[in-house]
ROMARNU-879020 format. One record per residue (C-alpha): x, y, z. Coordinates in steps of 0.2 Angstrom, whole numbers, padded with zeros to 4 digits, always signed. Example, Ala and Ser with C-alpha at 12.3 -4.5 7.8 and 13.67 -1.06 7.14 Angstrom:
<pts>
+0062-0022+0039+0068-0005+0036
</pts>
This chain:
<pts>
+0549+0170+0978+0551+0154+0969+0548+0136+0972+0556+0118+0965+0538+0112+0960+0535+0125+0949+0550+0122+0935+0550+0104+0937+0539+0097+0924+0529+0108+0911+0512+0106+0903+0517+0095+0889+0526+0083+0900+0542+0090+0895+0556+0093+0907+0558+0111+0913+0575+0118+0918+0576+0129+0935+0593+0138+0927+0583+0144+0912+0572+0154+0921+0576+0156+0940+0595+0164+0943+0592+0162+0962+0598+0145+0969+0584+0129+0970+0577+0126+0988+0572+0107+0992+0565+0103+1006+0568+0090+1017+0558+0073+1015+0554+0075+1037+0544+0094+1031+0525+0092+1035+0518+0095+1017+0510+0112+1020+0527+0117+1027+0536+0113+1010+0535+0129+1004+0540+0143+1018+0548+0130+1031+0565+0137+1029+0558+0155+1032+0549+0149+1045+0564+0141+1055+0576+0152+1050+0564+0166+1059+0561+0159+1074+0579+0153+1076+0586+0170+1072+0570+0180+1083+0578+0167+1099+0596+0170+1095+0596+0190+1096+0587+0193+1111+0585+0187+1133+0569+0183+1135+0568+0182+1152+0557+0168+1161+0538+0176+1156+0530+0170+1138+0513+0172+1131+0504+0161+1118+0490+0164+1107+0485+0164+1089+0481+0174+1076+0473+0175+1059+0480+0177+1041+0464+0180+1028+0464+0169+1011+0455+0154+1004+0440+0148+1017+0440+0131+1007+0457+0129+1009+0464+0112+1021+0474+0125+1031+0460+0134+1036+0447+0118+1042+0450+0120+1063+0456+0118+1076+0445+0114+1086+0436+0121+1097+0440+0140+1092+0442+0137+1073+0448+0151+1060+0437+0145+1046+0442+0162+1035+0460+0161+1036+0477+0155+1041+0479+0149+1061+0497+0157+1067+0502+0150+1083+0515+0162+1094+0524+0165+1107+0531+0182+1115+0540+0191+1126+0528+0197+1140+0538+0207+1153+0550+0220+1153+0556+0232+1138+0554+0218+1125+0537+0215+1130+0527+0209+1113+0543+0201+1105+0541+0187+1096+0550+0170+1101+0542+0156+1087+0528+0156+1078+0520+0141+1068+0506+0138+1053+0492+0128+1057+0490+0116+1044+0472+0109+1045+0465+0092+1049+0479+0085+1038+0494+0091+1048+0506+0079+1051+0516+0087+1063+0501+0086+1073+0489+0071+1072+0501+0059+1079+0498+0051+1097+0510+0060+1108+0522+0049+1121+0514+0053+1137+0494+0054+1131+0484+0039+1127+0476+0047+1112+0478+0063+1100+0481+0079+1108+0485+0093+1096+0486+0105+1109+0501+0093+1118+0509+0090+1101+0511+0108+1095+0518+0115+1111+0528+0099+1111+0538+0107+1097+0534+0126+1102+0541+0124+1119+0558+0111+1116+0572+0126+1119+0562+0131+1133+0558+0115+1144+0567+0112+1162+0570+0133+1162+0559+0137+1176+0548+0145+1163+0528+0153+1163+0518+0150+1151+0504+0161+1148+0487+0153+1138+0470+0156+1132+0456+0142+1133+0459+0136+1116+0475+0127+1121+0473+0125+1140+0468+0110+1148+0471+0097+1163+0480+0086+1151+0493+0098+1144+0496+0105+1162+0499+0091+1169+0513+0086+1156+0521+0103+1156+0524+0101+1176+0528+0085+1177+0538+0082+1159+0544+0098+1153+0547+0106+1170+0536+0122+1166+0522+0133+1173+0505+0137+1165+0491+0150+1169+0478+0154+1159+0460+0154+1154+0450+0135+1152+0434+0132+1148+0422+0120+1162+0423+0105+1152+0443+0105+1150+0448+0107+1168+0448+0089+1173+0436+0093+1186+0420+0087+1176+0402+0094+1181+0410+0104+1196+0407+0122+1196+0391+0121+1186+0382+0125+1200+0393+0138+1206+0393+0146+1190+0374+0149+1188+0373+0156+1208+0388+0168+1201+0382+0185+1195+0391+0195+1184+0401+0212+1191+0401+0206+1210+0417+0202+1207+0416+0184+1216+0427+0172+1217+0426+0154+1219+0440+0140+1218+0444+0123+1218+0459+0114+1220+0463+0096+1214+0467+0083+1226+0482+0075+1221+0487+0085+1204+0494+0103+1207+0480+0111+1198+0471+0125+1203+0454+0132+1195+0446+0146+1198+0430+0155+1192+0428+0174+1194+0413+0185+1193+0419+0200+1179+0410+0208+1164+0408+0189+1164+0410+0174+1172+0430+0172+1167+0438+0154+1173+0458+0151+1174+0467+0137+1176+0484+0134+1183+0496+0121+1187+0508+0131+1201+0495+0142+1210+0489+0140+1226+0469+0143+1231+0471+0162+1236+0458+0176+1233+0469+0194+1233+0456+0204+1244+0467+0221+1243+0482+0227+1235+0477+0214+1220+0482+0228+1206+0469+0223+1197+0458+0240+1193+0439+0239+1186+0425+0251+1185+0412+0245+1199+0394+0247+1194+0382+0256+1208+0364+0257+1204+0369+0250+1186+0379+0265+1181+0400+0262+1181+0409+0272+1191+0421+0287+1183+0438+0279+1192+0444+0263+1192+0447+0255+1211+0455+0240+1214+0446+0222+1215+0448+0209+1224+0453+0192+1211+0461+0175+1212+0480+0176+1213+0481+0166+1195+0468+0178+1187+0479+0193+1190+0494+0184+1183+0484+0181+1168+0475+0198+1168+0493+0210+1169+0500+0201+1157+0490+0192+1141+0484+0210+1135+0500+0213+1127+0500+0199+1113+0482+0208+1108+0494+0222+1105+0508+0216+1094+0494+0208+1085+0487+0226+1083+0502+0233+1078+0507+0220+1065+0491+0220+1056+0490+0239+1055+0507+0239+1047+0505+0226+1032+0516+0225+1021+0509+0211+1012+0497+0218+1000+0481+0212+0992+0481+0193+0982+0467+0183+0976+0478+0168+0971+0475+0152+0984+0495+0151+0987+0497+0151+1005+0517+0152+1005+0518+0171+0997+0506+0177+1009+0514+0166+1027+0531+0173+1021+0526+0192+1021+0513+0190+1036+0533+0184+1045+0539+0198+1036+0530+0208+1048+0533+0200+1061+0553+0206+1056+0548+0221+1058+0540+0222+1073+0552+0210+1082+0563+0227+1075+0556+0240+1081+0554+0233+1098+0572+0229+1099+0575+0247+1093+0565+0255+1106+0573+0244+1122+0590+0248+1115+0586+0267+1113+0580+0266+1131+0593+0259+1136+0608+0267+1128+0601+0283+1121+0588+0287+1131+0590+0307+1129+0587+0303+1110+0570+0305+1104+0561+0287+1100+0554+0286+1082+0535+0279+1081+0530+0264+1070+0524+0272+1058+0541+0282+1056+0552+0268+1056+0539+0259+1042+0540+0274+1034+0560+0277+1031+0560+0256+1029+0551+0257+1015+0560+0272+1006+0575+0261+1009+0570+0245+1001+0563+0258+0985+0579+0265+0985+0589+0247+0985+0579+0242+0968+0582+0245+0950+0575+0263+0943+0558+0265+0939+0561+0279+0927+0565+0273+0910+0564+0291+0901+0572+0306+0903+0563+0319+0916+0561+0333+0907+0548+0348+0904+0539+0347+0886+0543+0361+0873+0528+0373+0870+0529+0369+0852+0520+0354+0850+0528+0340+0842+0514+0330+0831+0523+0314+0833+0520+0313+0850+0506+0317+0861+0505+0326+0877+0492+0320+0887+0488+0325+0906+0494+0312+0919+0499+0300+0906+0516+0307+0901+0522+0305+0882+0520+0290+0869+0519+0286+0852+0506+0293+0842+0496+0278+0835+0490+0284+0820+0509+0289+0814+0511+0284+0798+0528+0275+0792+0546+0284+0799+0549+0264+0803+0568+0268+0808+0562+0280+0821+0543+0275+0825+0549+0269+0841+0564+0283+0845+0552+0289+0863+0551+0271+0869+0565+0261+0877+0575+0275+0883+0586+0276+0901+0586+0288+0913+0595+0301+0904+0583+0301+0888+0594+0291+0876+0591+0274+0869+0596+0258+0876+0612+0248+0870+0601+0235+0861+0592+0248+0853+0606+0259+0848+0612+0244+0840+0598+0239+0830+0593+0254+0823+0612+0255+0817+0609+0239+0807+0594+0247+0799+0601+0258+0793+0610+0247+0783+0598+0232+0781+0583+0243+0779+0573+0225+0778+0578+0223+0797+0561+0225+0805+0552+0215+0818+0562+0200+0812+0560+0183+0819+0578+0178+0827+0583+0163+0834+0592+0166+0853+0603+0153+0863+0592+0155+0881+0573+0148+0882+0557+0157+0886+0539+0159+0888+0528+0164+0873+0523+0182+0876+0508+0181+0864+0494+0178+0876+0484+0167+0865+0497+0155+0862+0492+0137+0856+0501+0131+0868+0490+0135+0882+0476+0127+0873+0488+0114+0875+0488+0110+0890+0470+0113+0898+0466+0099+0881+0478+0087+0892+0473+0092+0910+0488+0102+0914+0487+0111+0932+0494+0126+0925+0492+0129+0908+0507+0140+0901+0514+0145+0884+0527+0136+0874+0544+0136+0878+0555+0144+0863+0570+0149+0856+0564+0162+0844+0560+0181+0849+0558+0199+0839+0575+0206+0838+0566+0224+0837+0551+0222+0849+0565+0216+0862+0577+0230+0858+0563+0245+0863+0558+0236+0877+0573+0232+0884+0567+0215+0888+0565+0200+0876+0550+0197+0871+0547+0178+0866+0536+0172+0850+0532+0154+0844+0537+0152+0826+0535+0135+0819+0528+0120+0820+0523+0110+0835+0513+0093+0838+0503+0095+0823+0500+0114+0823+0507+0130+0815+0510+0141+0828+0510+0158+0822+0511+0168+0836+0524+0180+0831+0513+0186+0816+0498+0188+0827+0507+0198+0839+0509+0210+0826+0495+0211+0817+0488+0216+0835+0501+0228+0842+0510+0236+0825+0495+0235+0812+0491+0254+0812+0508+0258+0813+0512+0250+0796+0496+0249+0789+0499+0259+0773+0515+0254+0772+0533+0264+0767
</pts>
């Protein structure tokens, strides 16, 4: 992946051309994007458009968050309050929660720390900032005035957000709130210390003029829900909610029904599955290991998989639905042909011929276990050919470049590792280049080589790549890069000469 602030200026204050380098078309983004957005915006929209375009979601959704790890010191990763993710990314989603696309996602969105903009803005029907209000707000916009439920943990619900999701955008909420965000101050303190845990107890309260509902229930623990289109019921029998009683401490072997709040069991037979998408996911990761601060490459593969789990959820409702007599193929099944696919789709790997060595040992070349063949490197002259194993395609022989070198040296026997002058621009391979020093001398925020026109015509041709070298002069200095590379990478090759 590539970004527009990466080729715009160089470390020397020099202008840097995207079509030098890049082949791909330049992204910008718009002026509107909140500034940790600006990188993997147009991946993130274009997902959670396409993820709401493929599929009927039905009227049940579930929200919660997950975690992407990477730099704890990072500005994305300060908050939210009051459950903050202080050791990664914060991914806010919403999915599918009943039927055969249960855990498919609908739209996710990046956290973006105490400096989000999208966020810390006063919203039009709260007198002060509510992050909570201003991210569903945005989540929710194709969903409002649908008669759709929304199912919530405690760090997003609250009396405030409730209240403007019944009487603004026309939606239902359930889900679990903490005391002091229930709008019903110090009530319940009292009743939650009588409350003991696994007596299954209920106790509710119901607001006076707001359609609220709260409701504390005596479980493992004392778990409290909050709803804004229930009614004060307690479920004594039939409520489909199935625990293990303890009698005389110990837990029964079978699970019996409890009775529970009405809300609780809406919240109870449904917010488990988000837990499992999540699980799936994460086991799945596609991303890899990176220690560099970026947070765009690492967003965009963590939305990669959720691609792929959107897919195999759509793949096993429509083999349900219209090939049920087929067998279903696993996750890891389908992660396992997806990646021999995208292998197969990219350039070969193999860049010499596949064959069995000779039992006669060649003394040019070494036959090393586990290591294949290479150049001996204390060969001694044979210039036109010290290179004849390397550069090779698939079917063992050289590379056009090559071939057509080797021809010229055969006439020009002087031909070897000249410096030659190319119309395109690149980097300086050699990595002590002076134009790195360069630019940490003048503060650069990434120091780089120098840009130059000049490469080794036979380094390039057994490569099969050009290989870039500074020779000349430039703001004051020699640089002399392409006699250092040398003497580093071909001094026992030529050191006693021909």
């Amino acid at each position: 992946m590539h970004f527009s602030d990466d080729w715009e200026v160089d470390e020397n204050g020099e202008e840097a051309y995207w079509e030098d380098v890049i082949q791909d078309e330049r992204f910008e983004p718009s002026p509107a994007v909140e500034r940790h957005r600006r990188k993997y915006e147009h991946i993130e929209d274009g997902y959670n458009r396409r993820w709401k375009e493929i599929v009927n979601f039905g009227r049940q959704i579930t929200a919660d968050e997950s975690r992407v790890a990477g730099w704890y010191k990072s500005g994305i990763t300060i908050g939210p309050e009051p459950k903050p993710i202080r050791t990664g990314a914060t991914i806010h989603s919403m999915w599918v929660t009943e039927g055969d696309l249960a855990t498919f996602k609908l739209h996710c969105r990046v956290y973006g720390g105490k400096t989000d903009e999208g966020l810390n803005k006063s919203h039009d029907n709260t007198a002060s900032t509510q992050k909570w209000v201003n991210l569903y707000n945005e989540m929710l916009e194709e969903f409002k005035h649908k008669g759709m439920c929304v199912t919530l943990d405690s760090a997003y619900s609250g009396d405030i957000l409730f209240q403007i999701a019944r009487d603004v955008w026309g939606l239902n909420m359930v889900g679990t709130c903490q005391l002091n965000r229930s709008g019903g101050g110090d009530l319940g303190v009292d009743d939650k210390k009588r409350m003991k845990s696994g007596t299954y107890e209920s106790c509710l309260y119901q607001h006076r003029v707001l359609n609220l509902c709260y409701a504390m229930w005596a479980d493992n623990a004392i778990v409290k829900t909050l709803s804004n289109f229930h009614t004060p019921e307690i479920l004594l029998a039939g409520s489909g909610v199935r625990r293990r009683r303890k009698v005389l401490g110990l837990r029964e072997q079978d699970k019996t029904e409890v009775p529970c709040p009405s809300q609780q069991k809406h919240y109870s037979l449904t917010f488990h599955l988000i837990d499992k998408g999540n699980g799936k996911e994460s086991k799945y990761d596609m991303g890899g290991q990176t220690k560099g601060h970026n947070w765009a490459p690492k967003l965009s593969m963590r939305y990669w998989n959720f691609g792929c789990g959107n897919s195999h959820t759509m793949y096993c409702a429509l083999i349900k639905s219209h090939t049920p007599f087929r067998r279903e193929q696993t996750m890891p099944e389908c992660m396992k042909s997806l990646c021999h696919q995208l292998m197969q789709t990219g350039p070969l790997m193999r860049k010499r011929a596949a064959e069995h060595p000779e039992p006669k040992r060649d003394l040019t070349n070494v036959f090393d276990y586990g290591c294949g063949r290479k150049q001996r490197s204390d060969a001694k002259g044979e210039i036109a050919n010290a290179s004849a194993s390397c550069g090779t395609a698939a079917g063992g022989a050289p590379n056009q470049r090559l071939r057509e070198l080797r021809a010229k040296q055969r006439k020009h026997p002087w031909r070897v590792h000249q410096s030659t002058a190319g119309v395109n621009v690149g980097r300086c391979c050699w990595t002590n280049c002076p134009g790195i020093k360069r630019g940490e001398a003048n503060g650069a925020k990434r120091a780089r080589p120098n840009r130059t026109h000049l490469y080794c015509e036979e380094c390039s041709a057994v490569q099969d790549k050009t290989i870039y070298l500074c020779n000349g002069f430039k703001c004051g200095e020699l640089d002399d890069c392409h006699v250092l590379y040398h003497a580093k990478y071909h001094k026992k090759q030529y050191e006693d000469g021909i």
